[in-house]
Backbone as JSON Lines, residues from 0, in Angstrom:
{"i":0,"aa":"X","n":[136.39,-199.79,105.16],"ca":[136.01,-199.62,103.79],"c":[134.61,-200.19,103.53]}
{"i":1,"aa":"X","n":[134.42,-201.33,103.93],"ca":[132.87,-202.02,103.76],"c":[132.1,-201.2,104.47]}
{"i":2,"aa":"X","n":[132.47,-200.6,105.86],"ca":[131.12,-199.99,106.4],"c":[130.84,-198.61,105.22]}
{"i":3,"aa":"X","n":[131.51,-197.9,104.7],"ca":[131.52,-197.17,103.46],"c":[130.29,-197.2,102.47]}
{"i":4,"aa":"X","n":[130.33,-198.44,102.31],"ca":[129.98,-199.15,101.09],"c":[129.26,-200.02,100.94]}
{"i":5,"aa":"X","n":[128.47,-200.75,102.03],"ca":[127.62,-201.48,102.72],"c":[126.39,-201.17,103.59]}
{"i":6,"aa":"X","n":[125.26,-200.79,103.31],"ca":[124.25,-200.96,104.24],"c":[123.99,-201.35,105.67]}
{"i":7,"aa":"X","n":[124.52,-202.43,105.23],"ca":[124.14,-203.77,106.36],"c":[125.42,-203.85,107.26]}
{"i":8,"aa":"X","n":[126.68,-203.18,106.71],"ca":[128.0,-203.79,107.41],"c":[128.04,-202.55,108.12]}
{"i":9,"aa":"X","n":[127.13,-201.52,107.47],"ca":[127.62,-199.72,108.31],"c":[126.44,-200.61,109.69]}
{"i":10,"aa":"X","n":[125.15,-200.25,109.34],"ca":[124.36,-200.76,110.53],"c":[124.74,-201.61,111.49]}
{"i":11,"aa":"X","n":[125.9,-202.57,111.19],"ca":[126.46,-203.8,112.26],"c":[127.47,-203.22,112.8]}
{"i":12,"aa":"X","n":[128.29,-202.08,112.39],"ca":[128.91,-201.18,113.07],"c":[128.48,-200.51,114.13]}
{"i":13,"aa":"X","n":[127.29,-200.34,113.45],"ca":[126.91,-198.46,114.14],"c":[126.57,-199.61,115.98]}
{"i":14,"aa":"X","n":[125.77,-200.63,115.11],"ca":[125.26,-201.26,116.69],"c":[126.28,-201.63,117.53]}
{"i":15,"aa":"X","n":[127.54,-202.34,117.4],"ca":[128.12,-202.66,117.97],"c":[129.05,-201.6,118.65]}
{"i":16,"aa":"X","n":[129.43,-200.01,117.65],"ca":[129.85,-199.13,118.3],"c":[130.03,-198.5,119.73]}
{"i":17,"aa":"X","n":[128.22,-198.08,119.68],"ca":[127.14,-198.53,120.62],"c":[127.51,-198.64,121.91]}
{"i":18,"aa":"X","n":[127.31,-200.29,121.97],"ca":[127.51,-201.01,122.79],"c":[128.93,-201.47,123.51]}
{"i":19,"aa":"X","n":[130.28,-201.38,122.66],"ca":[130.91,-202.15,122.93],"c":[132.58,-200.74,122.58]}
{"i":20,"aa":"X","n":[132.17,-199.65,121.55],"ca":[133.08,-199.3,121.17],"c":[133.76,-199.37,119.86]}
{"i":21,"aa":"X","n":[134.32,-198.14,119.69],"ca":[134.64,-198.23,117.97],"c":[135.62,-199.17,117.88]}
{"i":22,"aa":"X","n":[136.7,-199.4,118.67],"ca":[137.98,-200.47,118.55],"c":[136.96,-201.68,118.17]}
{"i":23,"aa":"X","n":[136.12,-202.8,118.92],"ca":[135.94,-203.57,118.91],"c":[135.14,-203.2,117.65]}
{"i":24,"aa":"X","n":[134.54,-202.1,116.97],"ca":[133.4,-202.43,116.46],"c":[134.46,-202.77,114.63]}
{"i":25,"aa":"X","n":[135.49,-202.48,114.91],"ca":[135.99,-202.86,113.67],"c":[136.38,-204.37,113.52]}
{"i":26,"aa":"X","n":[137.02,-204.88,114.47],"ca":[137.03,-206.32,114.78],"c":[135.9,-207.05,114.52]}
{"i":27,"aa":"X","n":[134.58,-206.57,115.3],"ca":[133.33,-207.07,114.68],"c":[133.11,-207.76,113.22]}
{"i":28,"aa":"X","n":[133.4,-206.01,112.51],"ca":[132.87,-206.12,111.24],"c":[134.38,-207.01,110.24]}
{"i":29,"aa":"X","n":[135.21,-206.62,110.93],"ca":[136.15,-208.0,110.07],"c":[135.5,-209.28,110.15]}
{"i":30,"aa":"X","n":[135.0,-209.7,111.78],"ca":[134.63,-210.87,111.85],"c":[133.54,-211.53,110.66]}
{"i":31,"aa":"X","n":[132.53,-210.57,110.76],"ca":[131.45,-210.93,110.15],"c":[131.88,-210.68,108.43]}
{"i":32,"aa":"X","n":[132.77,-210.18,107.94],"ca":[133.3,-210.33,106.53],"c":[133.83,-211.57,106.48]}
{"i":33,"aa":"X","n":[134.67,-211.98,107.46],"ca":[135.06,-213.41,107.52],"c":[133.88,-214.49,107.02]}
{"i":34,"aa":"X","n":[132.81,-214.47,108.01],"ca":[131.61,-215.07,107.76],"c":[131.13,-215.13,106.46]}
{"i":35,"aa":"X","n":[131.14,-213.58,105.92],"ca":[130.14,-213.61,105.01],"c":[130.75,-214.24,103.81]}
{"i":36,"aa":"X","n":[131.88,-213.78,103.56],"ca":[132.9,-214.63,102.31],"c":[133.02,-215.61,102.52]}
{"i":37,"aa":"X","n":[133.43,-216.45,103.69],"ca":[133.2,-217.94,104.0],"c":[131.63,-218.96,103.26]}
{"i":38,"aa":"X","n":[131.07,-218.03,103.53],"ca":[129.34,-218.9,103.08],"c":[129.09,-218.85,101.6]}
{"i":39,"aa":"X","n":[129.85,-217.08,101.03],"ca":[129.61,-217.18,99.52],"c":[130.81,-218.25,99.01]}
{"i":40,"aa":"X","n":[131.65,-218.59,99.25],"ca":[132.72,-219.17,98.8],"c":[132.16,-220.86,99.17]}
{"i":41,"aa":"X","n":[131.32,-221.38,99.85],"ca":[131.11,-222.22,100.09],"c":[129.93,-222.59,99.33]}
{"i":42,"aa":"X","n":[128.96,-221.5,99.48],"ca":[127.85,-221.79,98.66],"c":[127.74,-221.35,97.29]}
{"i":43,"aa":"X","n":[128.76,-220.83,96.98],"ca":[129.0,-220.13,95.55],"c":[127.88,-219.51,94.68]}
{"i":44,"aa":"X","n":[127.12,-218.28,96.32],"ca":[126.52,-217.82,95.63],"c":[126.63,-216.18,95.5]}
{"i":45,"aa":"X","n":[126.47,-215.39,94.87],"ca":[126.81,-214.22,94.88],"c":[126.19,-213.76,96.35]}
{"i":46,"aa":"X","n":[126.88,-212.07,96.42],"ca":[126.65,-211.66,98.14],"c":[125.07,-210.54,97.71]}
{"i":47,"aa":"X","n":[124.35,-210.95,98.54],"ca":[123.29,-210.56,98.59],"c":[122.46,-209.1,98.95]}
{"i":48,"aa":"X","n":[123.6,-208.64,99.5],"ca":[123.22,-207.32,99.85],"c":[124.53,-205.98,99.37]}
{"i":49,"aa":"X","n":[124.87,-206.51,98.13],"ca":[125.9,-205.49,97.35],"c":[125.03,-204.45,96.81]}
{"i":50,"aa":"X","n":[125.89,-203.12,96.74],"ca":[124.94,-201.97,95.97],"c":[125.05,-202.33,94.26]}
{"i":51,"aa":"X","n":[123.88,-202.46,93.57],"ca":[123.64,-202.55,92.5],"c":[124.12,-201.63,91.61]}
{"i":52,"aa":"X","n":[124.29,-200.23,91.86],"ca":[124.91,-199.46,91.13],"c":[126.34,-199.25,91.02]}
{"i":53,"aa":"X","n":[126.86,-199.69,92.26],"ca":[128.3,-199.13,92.08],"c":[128.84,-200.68,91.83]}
{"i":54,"aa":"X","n":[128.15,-202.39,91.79],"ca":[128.66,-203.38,91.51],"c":[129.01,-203.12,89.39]}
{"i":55,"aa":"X","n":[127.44,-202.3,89.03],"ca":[127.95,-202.21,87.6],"c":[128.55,-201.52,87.36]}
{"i":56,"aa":"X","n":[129.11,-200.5,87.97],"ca":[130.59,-199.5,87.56],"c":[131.41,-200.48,87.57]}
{"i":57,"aa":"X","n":[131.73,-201.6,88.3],"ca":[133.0,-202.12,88.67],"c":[133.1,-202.88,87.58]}
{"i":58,"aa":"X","n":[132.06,-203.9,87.14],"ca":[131.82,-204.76,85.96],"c":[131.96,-204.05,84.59]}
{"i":59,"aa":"X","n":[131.49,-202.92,84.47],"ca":[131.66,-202.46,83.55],"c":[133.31,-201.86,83.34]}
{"i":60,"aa":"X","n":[133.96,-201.64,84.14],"ca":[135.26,-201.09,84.21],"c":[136.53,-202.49,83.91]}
{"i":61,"aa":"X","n":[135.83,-203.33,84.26],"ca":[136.33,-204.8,84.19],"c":[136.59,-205.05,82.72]}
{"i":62,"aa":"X","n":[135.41,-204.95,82.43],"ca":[135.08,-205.24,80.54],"c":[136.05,-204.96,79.72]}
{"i":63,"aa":"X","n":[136.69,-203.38,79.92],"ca":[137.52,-202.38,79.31],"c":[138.47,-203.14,78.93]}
């Protein structure tokens, strides 16, 4: 779903695909979601490379 919807998480796919295979390359990208929610949750700061347009559909749908 993140490589979907992500820039940066499709590209860390595509590389590791690649190299290593689609099985592993999903493991990968769990891993590195692990990571990445670990650091915002620690540093409590928002995630840095979310799409801006489809974050305000969601916010705005929130509101309702």
């Amino acid at each position: 779903m993140a490589v979907r919807h992500d820039e940066r998480m499709r590209g860390f796919c595509e590389r590791v695909k690649l190299r290593r295979g689609s099985g592993k390359a999903v493991v990968a990208v769990a891993c590195e979601m692990l990571k990445v929610i670990w650091f915002i949750l620690s540093r409590r700061e928002p995630y840095q490379s979310r799409n801006e347009g489809r974050y305000g559909v969601k916010l705005k749908s929130l509101v309702r």
